[in-house]
MMTF fields as JSON, N, C-alpha, C and O atoms, coordinates in Angstrom:
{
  "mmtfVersion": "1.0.0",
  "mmtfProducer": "UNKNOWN",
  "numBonds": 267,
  "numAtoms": 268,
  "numGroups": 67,
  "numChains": 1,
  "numModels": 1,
  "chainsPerModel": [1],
  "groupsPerChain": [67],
  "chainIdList": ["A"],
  "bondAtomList": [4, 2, 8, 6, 12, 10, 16, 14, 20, 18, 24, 22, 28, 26, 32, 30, 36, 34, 40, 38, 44, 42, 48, 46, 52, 50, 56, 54, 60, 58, 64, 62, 68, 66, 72, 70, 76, 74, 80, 78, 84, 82, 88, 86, 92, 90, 96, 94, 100, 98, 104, 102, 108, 106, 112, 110, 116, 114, 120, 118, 124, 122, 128, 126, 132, 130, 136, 134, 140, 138, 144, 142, 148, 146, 152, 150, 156, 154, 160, 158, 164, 162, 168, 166, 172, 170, 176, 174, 180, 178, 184, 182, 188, 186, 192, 190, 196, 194, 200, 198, 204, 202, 208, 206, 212, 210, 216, 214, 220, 218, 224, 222, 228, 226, 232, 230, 236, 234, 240, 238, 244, 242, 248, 246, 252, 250, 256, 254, 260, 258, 264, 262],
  "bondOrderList": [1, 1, 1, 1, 1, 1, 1, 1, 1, 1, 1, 1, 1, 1, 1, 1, 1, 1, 1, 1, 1, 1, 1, 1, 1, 1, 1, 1, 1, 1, 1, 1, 1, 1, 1, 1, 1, 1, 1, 1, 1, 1, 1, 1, 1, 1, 1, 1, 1, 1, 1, 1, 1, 1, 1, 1, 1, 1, 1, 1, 1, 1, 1, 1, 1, 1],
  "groupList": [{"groupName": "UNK", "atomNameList": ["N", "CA", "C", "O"], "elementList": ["N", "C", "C", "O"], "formalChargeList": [0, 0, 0, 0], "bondAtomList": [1, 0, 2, 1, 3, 2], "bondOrderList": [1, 1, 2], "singleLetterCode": "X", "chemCompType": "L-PEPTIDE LINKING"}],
  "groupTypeList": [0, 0, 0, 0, 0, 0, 0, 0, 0, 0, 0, 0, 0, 0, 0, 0, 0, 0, 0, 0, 0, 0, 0, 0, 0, 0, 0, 0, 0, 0, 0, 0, 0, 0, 0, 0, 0, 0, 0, 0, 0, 0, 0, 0, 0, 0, 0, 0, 0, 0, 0, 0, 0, 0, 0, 0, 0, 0, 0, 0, 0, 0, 0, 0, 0, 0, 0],
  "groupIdList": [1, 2, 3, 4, 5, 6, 7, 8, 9, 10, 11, 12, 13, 14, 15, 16, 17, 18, 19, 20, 21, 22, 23, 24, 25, 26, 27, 28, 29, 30, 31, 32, 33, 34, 35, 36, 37, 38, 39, 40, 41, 42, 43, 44, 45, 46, 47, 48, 49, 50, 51, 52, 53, 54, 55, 56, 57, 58, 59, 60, 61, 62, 63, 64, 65, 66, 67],
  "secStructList": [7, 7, 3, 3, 7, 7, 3, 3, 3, 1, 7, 7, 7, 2, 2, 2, 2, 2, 2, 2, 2, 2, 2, 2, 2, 1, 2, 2, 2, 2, 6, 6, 7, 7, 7, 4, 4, 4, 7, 3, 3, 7, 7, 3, 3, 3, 7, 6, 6, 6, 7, 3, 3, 6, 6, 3, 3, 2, 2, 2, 2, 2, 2, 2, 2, 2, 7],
  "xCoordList": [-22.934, -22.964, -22.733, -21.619, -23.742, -23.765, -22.534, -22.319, -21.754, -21.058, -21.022, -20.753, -21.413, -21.832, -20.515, -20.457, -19.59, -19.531, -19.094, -18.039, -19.585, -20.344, -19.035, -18.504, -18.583, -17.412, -18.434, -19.324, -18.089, -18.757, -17.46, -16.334, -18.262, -17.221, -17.627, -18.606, -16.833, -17.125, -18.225, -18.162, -18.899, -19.768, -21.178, -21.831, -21.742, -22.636, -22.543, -21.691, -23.717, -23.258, -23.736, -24.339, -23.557, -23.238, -24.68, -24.629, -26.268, -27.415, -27.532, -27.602, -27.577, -27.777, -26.794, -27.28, -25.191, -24.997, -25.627, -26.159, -25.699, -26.491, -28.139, -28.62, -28.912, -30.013, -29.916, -30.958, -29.134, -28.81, -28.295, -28.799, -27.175, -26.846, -27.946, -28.336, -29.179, -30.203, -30.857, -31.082, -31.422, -32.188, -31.697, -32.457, -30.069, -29.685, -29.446, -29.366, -29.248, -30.137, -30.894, -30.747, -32.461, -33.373, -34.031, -35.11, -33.13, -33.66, -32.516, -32.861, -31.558, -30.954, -31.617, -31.453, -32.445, -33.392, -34.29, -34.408, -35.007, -36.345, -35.945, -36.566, -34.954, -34.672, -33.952, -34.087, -33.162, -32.133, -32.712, -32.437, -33.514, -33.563, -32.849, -33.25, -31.852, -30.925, -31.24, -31.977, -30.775, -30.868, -29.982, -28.851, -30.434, -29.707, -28.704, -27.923, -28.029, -27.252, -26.0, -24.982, -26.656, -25.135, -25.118, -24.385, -25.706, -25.287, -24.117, -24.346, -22.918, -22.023, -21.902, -21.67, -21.978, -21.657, -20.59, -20.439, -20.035, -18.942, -18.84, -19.126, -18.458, -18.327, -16.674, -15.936, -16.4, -15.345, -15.523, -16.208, -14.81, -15.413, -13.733, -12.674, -13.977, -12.87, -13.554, -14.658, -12.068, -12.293, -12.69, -12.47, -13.462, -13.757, -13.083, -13.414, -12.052, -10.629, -9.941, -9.193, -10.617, -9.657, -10.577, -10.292, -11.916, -12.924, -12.801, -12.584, -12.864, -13.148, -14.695, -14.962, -15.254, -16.056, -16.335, -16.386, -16.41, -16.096, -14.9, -15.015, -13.84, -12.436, -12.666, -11.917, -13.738, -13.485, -13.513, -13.937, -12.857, -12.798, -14.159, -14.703, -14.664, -15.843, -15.772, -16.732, -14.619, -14.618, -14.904, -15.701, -14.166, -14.341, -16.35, -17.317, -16.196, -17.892, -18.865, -19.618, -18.535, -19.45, -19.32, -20.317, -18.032, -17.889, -18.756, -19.58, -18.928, -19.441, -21.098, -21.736, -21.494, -22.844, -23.376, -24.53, -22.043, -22.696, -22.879, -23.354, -22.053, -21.895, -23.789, -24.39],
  "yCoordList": [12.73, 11.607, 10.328, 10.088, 9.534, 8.328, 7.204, 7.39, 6.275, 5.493, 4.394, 4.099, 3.825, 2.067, 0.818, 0.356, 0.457, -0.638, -2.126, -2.29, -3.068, -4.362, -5.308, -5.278, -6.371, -6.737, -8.211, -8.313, -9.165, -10.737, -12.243, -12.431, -12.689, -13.668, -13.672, -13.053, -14.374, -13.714, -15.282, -16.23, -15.417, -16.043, -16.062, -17.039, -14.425, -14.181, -13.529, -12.709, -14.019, -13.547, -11.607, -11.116, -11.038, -9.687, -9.403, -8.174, -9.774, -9.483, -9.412, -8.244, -10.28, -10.174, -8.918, -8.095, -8.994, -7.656, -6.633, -5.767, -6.518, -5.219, -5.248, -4.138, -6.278, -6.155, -5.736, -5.415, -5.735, -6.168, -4.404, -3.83, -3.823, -2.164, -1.766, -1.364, -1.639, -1.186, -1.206, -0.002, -1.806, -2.057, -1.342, -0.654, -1.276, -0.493, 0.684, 1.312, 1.475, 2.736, 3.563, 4.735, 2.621, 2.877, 3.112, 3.67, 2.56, 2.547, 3.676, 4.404, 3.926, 5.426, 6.552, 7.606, 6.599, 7.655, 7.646, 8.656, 6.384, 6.913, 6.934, 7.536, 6.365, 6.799, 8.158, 9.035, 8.297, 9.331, 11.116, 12.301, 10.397, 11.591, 12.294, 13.366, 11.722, 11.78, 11.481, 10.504, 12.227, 11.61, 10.116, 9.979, 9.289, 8.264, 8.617, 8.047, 9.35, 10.189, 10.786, 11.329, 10.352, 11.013, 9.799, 9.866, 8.084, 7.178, 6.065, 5.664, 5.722, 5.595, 3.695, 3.658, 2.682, 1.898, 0.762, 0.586, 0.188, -0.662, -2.165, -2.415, -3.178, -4.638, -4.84, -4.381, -5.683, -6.056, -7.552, -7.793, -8.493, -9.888, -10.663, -10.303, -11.794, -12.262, -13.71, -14.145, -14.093, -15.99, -16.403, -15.951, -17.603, -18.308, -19.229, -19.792, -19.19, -19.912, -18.79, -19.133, -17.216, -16.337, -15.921, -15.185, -16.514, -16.37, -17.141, -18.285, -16.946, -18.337, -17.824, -16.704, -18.868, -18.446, -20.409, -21.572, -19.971, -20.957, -21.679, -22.889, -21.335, -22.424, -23.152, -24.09, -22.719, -23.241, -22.269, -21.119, -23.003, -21.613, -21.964, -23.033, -21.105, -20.775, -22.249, -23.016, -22.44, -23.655, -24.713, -25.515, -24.909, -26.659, -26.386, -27.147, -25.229, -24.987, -25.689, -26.663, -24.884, -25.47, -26.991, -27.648, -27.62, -29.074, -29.596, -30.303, -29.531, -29.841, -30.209, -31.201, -28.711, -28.784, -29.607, -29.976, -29.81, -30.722, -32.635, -33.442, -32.682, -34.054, -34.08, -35.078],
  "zCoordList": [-23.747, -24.659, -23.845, -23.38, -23.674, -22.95, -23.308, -24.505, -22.896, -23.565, -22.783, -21.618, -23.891, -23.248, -23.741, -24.88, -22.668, -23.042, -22.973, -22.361, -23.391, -23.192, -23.691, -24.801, -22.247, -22.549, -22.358, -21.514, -23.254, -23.573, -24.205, -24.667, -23.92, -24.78, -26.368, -26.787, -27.123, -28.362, -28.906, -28.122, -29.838, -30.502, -30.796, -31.163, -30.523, -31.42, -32.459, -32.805, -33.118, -34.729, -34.965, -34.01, -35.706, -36.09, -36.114, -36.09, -36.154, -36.204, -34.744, -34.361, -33.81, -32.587, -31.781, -31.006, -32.191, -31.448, -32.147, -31.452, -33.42, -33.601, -33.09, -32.862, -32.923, -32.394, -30.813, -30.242, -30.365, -28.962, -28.391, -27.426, -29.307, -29.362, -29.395, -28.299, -30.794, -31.014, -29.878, -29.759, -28.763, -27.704, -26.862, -26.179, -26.62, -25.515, -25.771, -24.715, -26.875, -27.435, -27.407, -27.061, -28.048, -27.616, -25.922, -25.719, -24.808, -23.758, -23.465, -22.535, -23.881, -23.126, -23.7, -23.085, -24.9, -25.762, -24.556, -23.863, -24.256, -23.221, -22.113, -21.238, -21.903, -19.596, -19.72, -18.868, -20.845, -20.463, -21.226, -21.039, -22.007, -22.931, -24.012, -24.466, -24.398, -25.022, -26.465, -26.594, -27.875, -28.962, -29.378, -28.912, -30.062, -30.505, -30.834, -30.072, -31.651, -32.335, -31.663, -32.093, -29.963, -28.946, -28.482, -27.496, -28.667, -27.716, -28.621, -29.763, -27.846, -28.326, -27.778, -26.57, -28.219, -27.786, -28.459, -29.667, -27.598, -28.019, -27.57, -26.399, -28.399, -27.753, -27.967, -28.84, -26.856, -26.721, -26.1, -25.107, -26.834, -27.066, -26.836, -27.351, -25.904, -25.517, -26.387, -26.715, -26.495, -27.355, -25.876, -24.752, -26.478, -25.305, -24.371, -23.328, -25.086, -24.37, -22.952, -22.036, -23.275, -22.481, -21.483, -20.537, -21.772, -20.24, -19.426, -19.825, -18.119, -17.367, -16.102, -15.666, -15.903, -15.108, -13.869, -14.268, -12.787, -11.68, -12.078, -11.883, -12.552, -12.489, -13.982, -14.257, -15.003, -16.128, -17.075, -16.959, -18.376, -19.389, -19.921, -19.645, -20.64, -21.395, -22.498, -22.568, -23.219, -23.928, -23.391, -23.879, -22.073, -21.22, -20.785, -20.768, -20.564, -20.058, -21.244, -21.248, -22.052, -23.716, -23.563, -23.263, -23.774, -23.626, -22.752, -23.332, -21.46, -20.801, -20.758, -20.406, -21.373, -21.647, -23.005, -23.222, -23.969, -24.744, -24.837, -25.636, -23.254, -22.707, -22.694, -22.296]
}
């Protein structure tokens, strides 16, 4: 049983992670061979205050980009 899982910052909405599981699914059905039915996946979503990426948090990042 394959187990996938996908650590992000949090602010997409509930259609996109489920569109987003669905896809990675479907591609362990055709690489792996596996039924859908054994692939197990999980998100784990940090606020964007608790990411940081180059010395900024994910929030000052957003700010930034909306200068």
């Amino acid at each position: 049983m394959p187990e996938i899982t996908i650590s992000m910052a949090a602010g997409r909405t509930d259609d996109q992670k489920a569109g987003m599981m669905r896809d990675i699914t479907q591609a362990l059905v055709k690489n792996l061979g596996v039924d859908a039915d054994a692939v197990v996946i999980q998100i784990n979503e940090a606020p964007l205050a608790h990411k940081m990426k180059g010395g900024k948090t994910f929030v000052e990042r957003k700010a930034m980009q909306s200068k």
